[in-house]
C-alpha positions in Angstrom: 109.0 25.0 260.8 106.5 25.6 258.0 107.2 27.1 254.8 105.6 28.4 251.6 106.9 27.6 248.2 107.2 29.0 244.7 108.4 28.5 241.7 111.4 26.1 240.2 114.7 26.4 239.8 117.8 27.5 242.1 116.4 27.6 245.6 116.4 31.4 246.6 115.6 31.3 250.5 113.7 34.4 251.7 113.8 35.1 255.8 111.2 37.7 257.5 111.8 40.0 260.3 111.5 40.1 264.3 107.6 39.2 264.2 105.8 39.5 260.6 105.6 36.0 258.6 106.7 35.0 255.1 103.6 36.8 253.8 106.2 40.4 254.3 109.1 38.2 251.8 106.4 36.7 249.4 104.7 40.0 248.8 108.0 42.1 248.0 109.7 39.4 246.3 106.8 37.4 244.1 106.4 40.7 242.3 110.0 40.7 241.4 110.1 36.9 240.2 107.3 36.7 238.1 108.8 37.9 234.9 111.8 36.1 236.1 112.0 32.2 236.0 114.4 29.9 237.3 114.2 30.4 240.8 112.4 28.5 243.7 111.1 30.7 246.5 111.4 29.6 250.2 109.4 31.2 252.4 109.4 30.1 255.9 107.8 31.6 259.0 110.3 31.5 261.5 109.5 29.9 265.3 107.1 31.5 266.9 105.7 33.8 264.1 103.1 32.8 261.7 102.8 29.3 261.6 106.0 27.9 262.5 105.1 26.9 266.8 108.4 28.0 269.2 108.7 25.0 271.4 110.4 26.0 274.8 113.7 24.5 274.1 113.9 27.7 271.4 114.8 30.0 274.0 117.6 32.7 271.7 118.6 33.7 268.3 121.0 30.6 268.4 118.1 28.3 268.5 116.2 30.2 265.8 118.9 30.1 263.2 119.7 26.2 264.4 116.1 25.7 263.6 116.5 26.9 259.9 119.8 25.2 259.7 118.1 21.8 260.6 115.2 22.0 257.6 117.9 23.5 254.9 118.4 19.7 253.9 115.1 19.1 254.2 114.1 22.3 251.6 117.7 22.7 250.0 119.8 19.4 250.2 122.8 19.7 249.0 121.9 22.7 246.0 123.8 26.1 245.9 121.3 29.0 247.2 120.5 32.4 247.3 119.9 34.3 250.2 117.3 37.2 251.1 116.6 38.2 254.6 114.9 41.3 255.9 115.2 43.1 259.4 116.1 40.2 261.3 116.0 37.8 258.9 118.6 39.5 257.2 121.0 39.3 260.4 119.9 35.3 260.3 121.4 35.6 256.5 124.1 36.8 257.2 125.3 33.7 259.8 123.9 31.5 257.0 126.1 33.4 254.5 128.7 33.0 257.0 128.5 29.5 257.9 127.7 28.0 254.3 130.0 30.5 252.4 130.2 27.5 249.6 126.8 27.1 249.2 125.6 30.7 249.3 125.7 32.3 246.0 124.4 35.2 246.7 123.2 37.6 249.8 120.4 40.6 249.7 119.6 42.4 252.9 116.9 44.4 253.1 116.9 46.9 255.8 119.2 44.7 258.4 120.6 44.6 261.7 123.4 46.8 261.3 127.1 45.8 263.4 125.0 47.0 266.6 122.2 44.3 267.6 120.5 45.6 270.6 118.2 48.5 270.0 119.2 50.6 272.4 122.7 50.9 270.5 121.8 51.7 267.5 122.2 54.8 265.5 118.7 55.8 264.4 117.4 58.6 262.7 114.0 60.0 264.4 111.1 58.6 263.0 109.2 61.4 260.2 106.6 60.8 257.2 107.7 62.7 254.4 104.7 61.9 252.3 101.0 61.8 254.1 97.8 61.0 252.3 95.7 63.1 255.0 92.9 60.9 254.4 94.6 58.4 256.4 95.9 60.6 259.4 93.7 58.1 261.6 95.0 54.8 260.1 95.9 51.8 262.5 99.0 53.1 264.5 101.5 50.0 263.7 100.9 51.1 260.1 101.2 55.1 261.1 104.3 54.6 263.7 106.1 53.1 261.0 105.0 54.8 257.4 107.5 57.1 256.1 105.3 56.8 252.7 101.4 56.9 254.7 99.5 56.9 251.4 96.5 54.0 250.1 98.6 51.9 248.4 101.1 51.3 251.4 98.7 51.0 254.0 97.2 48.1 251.7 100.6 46.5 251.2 101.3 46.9 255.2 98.1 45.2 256.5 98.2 42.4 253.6 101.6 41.9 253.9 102.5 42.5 257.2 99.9 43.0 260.0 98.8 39.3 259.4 102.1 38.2 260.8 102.2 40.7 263.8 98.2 40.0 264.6 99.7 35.8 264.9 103.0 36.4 266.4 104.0 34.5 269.9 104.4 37.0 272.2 105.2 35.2 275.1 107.9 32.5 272.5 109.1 36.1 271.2 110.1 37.4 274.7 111.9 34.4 275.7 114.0 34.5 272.6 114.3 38.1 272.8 116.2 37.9 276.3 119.2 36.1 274.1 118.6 38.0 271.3 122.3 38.2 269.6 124.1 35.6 268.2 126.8 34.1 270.3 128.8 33.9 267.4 128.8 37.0 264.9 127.9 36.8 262.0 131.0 38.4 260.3 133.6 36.4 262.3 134.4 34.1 260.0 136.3 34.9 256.6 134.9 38.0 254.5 131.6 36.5 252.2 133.7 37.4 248.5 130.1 36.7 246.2 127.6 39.0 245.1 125.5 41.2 248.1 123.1 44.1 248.3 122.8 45.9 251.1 119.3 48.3 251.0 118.7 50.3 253.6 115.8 53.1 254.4 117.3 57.1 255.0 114.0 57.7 257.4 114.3 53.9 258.9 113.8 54.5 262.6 114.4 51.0 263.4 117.6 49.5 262.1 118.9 52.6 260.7 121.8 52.9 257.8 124.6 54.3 259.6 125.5 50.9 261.3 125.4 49.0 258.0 127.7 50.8 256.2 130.5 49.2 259.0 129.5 45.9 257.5 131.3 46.6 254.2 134.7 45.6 254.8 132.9 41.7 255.4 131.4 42.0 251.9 133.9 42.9 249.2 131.0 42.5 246.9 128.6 44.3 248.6 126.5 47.4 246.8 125.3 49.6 249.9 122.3 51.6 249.2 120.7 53.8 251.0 116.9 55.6 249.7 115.1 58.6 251.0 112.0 58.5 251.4 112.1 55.2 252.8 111.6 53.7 256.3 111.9 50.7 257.5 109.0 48.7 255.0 111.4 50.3 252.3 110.0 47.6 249.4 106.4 49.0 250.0 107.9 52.5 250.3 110.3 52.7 247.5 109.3 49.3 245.4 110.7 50.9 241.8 113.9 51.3 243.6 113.9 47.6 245.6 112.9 45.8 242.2 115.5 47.7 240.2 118.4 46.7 242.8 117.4 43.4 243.4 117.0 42.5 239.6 120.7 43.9 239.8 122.3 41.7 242.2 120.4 39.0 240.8 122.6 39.6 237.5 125.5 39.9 239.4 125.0 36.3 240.9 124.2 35.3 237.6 127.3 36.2 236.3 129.1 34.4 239.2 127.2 31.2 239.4 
């Protein structure tokens, strides 16, 4: 699995979504650690996206997150970490949070899987854009499906930070894994995750939603649940005031826990 690093410090592991790359984490989250030192950034592009190949024996979400777990001594060894994961990578944090509750200082997700998985069962608001730039009414479609903010600076944030990853993705690698797409073991079965969490989630996001997160609160008893208008589903490009200012938050929080 390749990864991209950053920084020194406590490792601070940072997990993309269902197709983008690390180049989606390291654009939100660089921004956020550069006037804050002490932290080395993980970014790894999980199989089958970016960089990272998806051999055939990676065939469900169980193999994806056994694949991260094999490299964390690799990356990690035996240090405490931090944990941000977005989308899908922040359902992949969770299980991480779950499994390594002693080594997990902290857990931000950013617009995640909610209790329902499948797509089909989730509770979604229908997709709107609240604030249009009409210059760019003829923009690429991934960018205008999505954009609940459609002005110049987000479409240059989406196609720097995220249509590289969805232009290299493995589409045949991502159907196969997509067929066994939950976990076969949730990721809050185990004992509730007590240290510091952030929960963000988008008001407009028409792909995970926030209604389905909000049942995840009784796992995290130190959980802050957010949810921002105005924001989809690329809520840090949409709303990045508001993602810096909560994030710099729960990093404080683990701070004062550590």
């Amino acid at each position: 699995m390749e990864l991209t690093t950053r920084g020194t410090g406590t490792p601070v592991l940072a997990i993309h979504g269902w197709t983008p790359d690390h180049r989606l984490m390291l654009g939100c989250l660089e921004p956020l650690f550069a006037g804050r030192p002490g932290y080395r950034r993980l970014y790894p592009d999980l199989p089958g996206m970016g960089r990272s190949p998806a051999p055939p024996g990676i065939d469900s979400t169980d193999d994806v997150l056994a694949a991260l777990e094999s490299h964390l001594d690799e990356w990690i060894g035996d240090e405490p970490y931090l944990v941000v994961g977005e989308s899908y990578g922040g359902y992949l944090a969770r299980a991480l949070a779950n499994r390594h509750q002693h080594r997990v200082l902290g857990l931000a997700l950013l617009c995640p899987i909610g209790t329902a998985v499948k797509h089909a069962e989730r509770t979604l608001p229908a997709h709107v854009t609240l604030r249009a730039d009409p210059a760019l009414a003829d923009a690429d479609p991934g960018f205008l499906e999505m954009a609940v903010v459609r002005t110049p600076e987000t479409l240059r944030r989406f196609q720097t930070e995220i249509q590289p990853g969805l232009d290299t993705a493995n589409a045949t690698a991502l159907a196969r894994i997509g067929a066994r797409y939950a976990l076969s073991t949730p990721p809050e079965s185990g004992l509730p995750y007590a240290r510091p969490t952030l929960i963000l989630t988008g008001r407009q996001d028409s792909a995970t939603g926030y209604a389905d997160q909000y049942a995840l609160l009784p796992h995290y008893p130190r959980a802050t649940y957010a949810v921002l208008d105005v924001a989809g589903h690329n809520l840090q490009i949409e709303q990045p005031a508001l993602f810096e200012a909560l994030m710099h938050e729960w990093l404080d929080r683990v701070a004062e826990s550590s």
